[in-house]
N, C-alpha and C positions, 0 to 999 in steps of 0.2 A: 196523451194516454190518461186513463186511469188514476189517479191517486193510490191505488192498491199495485196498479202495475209500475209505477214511479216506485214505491216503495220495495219493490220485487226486485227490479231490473237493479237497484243497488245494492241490497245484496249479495246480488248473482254477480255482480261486479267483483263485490269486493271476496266471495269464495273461488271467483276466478283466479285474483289475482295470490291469493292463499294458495290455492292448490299450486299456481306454476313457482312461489316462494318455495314449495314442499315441494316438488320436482327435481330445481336445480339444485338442492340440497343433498337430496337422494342420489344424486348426480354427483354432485361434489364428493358427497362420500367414498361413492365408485370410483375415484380418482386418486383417493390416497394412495400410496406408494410405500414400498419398505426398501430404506437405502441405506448404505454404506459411507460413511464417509471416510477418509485418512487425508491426518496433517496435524500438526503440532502448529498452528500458525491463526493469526488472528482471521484470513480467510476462512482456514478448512474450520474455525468456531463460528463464525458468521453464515458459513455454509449449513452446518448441521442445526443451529440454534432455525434460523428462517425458516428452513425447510420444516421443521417438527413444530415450528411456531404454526406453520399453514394445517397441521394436519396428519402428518406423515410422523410413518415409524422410524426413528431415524438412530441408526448405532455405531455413534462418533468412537475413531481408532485413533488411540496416540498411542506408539509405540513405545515400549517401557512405563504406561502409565498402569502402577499398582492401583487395582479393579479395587481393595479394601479401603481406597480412601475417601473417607466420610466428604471431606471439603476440597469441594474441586479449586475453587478459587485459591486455597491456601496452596495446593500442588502444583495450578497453573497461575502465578498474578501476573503473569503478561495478559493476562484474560483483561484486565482492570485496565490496558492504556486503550481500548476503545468504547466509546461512548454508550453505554445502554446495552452493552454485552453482556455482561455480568447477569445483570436482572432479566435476559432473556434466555440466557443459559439455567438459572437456575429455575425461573418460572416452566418451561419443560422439563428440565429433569425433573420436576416435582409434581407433572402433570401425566411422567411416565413416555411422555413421546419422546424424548433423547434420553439415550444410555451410554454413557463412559464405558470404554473398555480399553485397555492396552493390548489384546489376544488378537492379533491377526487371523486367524483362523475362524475365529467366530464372527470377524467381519467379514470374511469371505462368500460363510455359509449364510449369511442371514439376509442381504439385502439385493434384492433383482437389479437397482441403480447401484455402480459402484464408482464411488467419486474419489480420484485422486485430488488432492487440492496440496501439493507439496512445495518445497522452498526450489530453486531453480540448481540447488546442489545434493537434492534429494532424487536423484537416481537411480543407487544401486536402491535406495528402499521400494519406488517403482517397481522396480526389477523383481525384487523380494515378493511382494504383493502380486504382480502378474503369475509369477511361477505357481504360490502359493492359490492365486486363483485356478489355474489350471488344472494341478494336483486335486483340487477339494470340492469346485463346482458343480453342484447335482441337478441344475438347472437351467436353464439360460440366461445370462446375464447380460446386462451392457454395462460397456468401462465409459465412464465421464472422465475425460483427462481434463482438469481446471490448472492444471499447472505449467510451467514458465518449460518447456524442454527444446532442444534445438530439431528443428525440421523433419519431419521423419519418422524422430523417435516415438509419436503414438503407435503408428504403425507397427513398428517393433515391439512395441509391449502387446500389440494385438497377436501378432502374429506368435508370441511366445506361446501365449496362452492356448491359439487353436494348437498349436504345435504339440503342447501336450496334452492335450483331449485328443489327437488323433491319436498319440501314443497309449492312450487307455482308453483306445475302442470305445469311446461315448460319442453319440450324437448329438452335442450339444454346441451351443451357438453362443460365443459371446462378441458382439457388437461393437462398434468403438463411436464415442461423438468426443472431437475436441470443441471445448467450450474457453475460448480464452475469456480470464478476467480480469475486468477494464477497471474494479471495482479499486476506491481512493480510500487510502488508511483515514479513518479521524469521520469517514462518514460513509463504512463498509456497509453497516445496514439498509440503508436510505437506500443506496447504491444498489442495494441486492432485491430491494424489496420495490424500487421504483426506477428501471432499469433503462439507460436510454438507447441500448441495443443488447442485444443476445445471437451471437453469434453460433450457430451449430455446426460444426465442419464436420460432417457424414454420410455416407452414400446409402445408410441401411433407411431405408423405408419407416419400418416398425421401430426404431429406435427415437427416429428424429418426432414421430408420432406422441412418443412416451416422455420425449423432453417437453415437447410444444403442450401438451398437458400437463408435467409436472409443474411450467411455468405458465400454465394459464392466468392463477392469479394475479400475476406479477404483469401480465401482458394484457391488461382487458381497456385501456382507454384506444390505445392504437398498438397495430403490428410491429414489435420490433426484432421477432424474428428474423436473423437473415440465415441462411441455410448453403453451405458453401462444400469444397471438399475439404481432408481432414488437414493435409499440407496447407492447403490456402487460408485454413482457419491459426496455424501456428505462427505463418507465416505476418497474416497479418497482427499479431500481436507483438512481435519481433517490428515490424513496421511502425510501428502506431509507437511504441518507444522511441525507437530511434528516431523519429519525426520530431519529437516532442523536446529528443536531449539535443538535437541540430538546432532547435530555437532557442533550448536555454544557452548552447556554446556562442551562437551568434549572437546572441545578446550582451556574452558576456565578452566579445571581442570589441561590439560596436562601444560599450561600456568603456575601454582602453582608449579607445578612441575620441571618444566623447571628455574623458578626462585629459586628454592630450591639445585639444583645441579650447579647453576652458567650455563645453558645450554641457548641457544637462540632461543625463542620460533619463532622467524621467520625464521630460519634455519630449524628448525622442520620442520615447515608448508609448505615452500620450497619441503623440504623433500619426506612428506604423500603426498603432491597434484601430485608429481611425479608419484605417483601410478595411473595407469588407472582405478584400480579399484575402487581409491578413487575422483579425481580428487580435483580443489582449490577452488573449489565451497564452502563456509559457511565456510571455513576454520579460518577464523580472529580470535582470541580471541577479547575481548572488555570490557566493565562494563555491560554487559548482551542485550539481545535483548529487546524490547519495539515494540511501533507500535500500531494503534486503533485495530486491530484484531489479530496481533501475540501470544502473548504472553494470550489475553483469549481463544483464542481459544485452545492453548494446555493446558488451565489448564479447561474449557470444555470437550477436548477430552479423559484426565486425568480421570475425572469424566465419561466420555461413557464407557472407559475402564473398570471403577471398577463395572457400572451396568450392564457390562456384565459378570460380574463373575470374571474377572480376578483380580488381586493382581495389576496391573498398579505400577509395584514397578520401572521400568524403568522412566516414564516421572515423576514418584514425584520428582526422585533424579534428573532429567530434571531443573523443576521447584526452586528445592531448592538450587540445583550450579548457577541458574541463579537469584535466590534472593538475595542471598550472595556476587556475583559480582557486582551486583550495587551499593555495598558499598566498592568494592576495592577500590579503590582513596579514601576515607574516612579513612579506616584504614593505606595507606599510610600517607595520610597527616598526621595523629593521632597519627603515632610513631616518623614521622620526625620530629615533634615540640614537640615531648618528652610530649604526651597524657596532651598537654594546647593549646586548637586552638583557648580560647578564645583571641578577641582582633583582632587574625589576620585579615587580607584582600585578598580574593581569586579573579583571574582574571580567567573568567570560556567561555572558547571561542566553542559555539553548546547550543544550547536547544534541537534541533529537536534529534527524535529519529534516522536520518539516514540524510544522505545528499539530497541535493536537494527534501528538503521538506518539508514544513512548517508547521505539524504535531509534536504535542507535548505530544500525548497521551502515559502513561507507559514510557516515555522517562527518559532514567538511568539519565539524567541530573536532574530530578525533582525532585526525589530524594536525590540528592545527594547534592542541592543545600537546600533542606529542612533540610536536616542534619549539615550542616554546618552553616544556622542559627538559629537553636537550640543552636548550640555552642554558640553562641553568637561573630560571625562573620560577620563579610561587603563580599558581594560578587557581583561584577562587571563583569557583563554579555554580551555578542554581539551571535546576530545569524544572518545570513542573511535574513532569512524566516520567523521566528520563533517570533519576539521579541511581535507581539502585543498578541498571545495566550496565552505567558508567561507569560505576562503582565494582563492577563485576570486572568489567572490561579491562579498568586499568591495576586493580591490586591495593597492593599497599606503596602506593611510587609518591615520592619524598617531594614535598611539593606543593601537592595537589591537597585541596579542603573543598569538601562537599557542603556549600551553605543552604540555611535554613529558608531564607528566602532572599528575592535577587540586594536586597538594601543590606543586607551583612554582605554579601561579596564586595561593596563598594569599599570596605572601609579598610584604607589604607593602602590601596591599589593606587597603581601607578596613570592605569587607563582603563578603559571599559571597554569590552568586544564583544559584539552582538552576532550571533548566530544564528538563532532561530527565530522565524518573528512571531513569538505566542503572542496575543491580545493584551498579557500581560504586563510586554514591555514597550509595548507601542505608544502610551502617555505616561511616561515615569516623572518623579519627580525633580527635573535640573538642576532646580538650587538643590537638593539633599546631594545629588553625584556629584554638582559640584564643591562640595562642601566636603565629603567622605572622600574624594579622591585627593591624591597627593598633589594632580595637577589635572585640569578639564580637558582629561582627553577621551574622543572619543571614535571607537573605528566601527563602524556601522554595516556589518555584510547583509543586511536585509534592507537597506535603506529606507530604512523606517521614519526616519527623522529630518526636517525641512533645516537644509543648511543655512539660509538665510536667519531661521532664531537661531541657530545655536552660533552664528556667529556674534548675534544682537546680546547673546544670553552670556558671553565668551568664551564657550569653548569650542576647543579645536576639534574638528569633525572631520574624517575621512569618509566619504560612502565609497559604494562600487558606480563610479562612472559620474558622480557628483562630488560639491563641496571640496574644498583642497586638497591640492594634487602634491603629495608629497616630494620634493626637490629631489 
């Protein structure tokens, strides 16, 4: 062609491709959304921060939270144990697309999406919010259930609702999709914003339409919608737990085991993860799983099983391997001092139930630090995350010293107990713990540490399912 038409046809190229940029933008806009959220929970903040991050009007509900207060962070600092919250919480509320409120009521009124995202003992608040929906609704709504409840119970918060729209004569529709969430404390954003399933459990048409848009952003290299009913979507998240605490209980049985033949239980797990069919996923042994929703939900789903008839004789012996490990390090310590631990001094490095998180709920560490001042022991603690919940947690109990960081807990302790495996304690310094300790002991519930140096280094190492097997 031409040299004027070569010149043309790239132009027209390039306003081509300008106008379909100006299109799906136009587009995109048409797609924002005005929603609801409730929860007092680092989800239901990962929920509403995302969501208003993409776009969307979004008017987060914590219950009792006074609307006057300038700094959210100072009213909420559980806000501060996930990564990058804070600064996405506050870059929207400053952008106006997220608004704090404690007023249920004007979370009712305000958003066509309405998201429960509650703790899994937050029910009558459900309860509360459905009714108060039903009472105040002037339009059609749909309920997004994101939270932990046992079989069912969407349905009954749905049917509350219609229940009283039909008692006040309105013709109004509110929807229900259960959306369980898979999402992992320490990397809820990641999780929320680059998803590796999205489950929708719904029959309504129009509903599952207005999710699969609202999460189109989130969903554009490939389909990870799956679209189910709203039982089968509860259902399988109750599922997907209890799968996950049967490999950590099996683990931590083969663990006994492994210790009992002089075997190495990280050899093992090397081993099994080798297996495709099994892979290294949940593989750890540890002092048991914890977590605000882990660990009830399987003794919840425990309970679904048995009211459905069944004997649920697999998750009890779940449950009871994993009750029982939260006292290994206790019954280690208790033979190694020859069953007298009063007097001692424990250096106890993790509160939180998992890393990079500042959650203390069911954390094996609470226990196990309650057991040891029963004994009538000093127990000197560090967590990164953790130190003011545990400090919440336990009071003022006689004993107990919250240190500055993990090398002050060392000094003058009897032995070292590892709990959580932060990053932080995974290379520490030996000769300093051996040095600050009274005697080189060390019980290792994340087994972090390669027993072959610590015994080259001299001290005495307990893991879970390695390194010396207590007599």
């Amino acid at each position: 062609m031409s040299p004027c038409s070569v010149e043309l046809t790239k132009f027209s190229v390039n306003a081509m491709l300008a106008m379909r940029i100006s299109f799906m933008n136009e587009m995109a806009i048409s797609m924002f959304f005005k929603l609801t959220v409730y929860g007092q929970s680092l989800p239901a903040a990962v929920t509403a921060a995302c969501l208003a991050d993409n776009g969307n009007q979004v008017l987060w509900v914590i219950e009792g939270f006074d609307d006057g207060v300038d700094d959210l962070v100072l009213a909420c600092p559980w806000l501060e144990a996930e990564p990058g919250l804070v600064a996405l919480v506050e870059a929207n509320i400053l952008s106006g697309r997220l608004v704090v409120t404690g007023d249920i009521e004007q979370g009712v009124t305000s958003g066509s999406l309405q998201y429960l995202v509650l703790n899994s003992d937050e029910y009558p608040l459900a309860e509360k919010i459905a009714s108060t929906l039903g009472d105040l609704m002037e339009a059609d709504k749909t309920l997004v259930n994101r939270s932990i409840f046992p079989v069912g119970t969407s349905e009954i918060l749905q049917t509350k609702v219609l229940a009283q729209l039909q008692s006040r004569g309105v013709a109004l529709h509110c929807a229900l999709v259960v959306e369980p969430d898979f999402r992992v404390e320490g990397r809820l954003i990641a999780d929320f914003t680059r998803p590796d399933r999205i489950i929708l459990g719904s029959t309504d048409q129009l509903a599952i339409t207005q999710l699969r848009d609202l999460y189109s952003p989130f969903n554009r290299q490939r389909d990870v919608v799956m679209v189910m009913s709203p039982r089968s979507a509860e259902l399988t998240k109750y599922s997907v737990n209890a799968m996950l605490a049967t490999r950590i209980s099996f683990m931590n049985e083969v663990a006994e085991v492994a210790e009992y033949f002089g075997a190495d239980i990280e050899e093992v797990r090397l081993g099994m993860g080798s297996d495709s069919r099994i892979g290294y996923e949940y593989l750890y042994p540890g002092t048991g799983f914890g977590g605000p929703n882990f660990a009830d939900d399987v003794a919840t789903f425990s309970k679904t099983v048995q009211e459905a008839g069944c004997e649920g004789r697999l998750l009890e012996s779940v449950l009871d391997i994993n009750a029982s490990q939260r006292e290994v390090l206790f019954r280690k310590a208790w033979r190694h001092f020859e069953m007298n631990l009063k007097g001692h001094t424990f250096a106890v490095w993790g509160l939180s139930y998992k890393p990079n998180s500042g959650g203390i709920r069911n954390a094996p560490s609470l226990h196990l630090i309650t057991l040891l001042l029963d004994q009538g022991c000093a127990v000197q603690v560090f967590d990164p995350a953790a130190m003011m919940k545990a400090k919440e947690y336990f009071g003022e109990r006689d004993g107990l010293d919250f240190c500055e960081n993990p090398e002050a807990c060392l000094k003058g302790a009897d032995a070292l107990v590892v709990m959580t495996e932060w990053k932080i304690f995974w290379t520490p310094n030996f000769e300093l713990i051996k040095t600050e300790l009274k005697q080189p002991v060390i019980f290792d519930g994340r087994n972090l540490y390669d027993p072959v140096l610590m015994e080259r280094l001299g001290i005495t190492y307990y893991g879970i399912g390695r390194g010396a097997r207590v007599p």
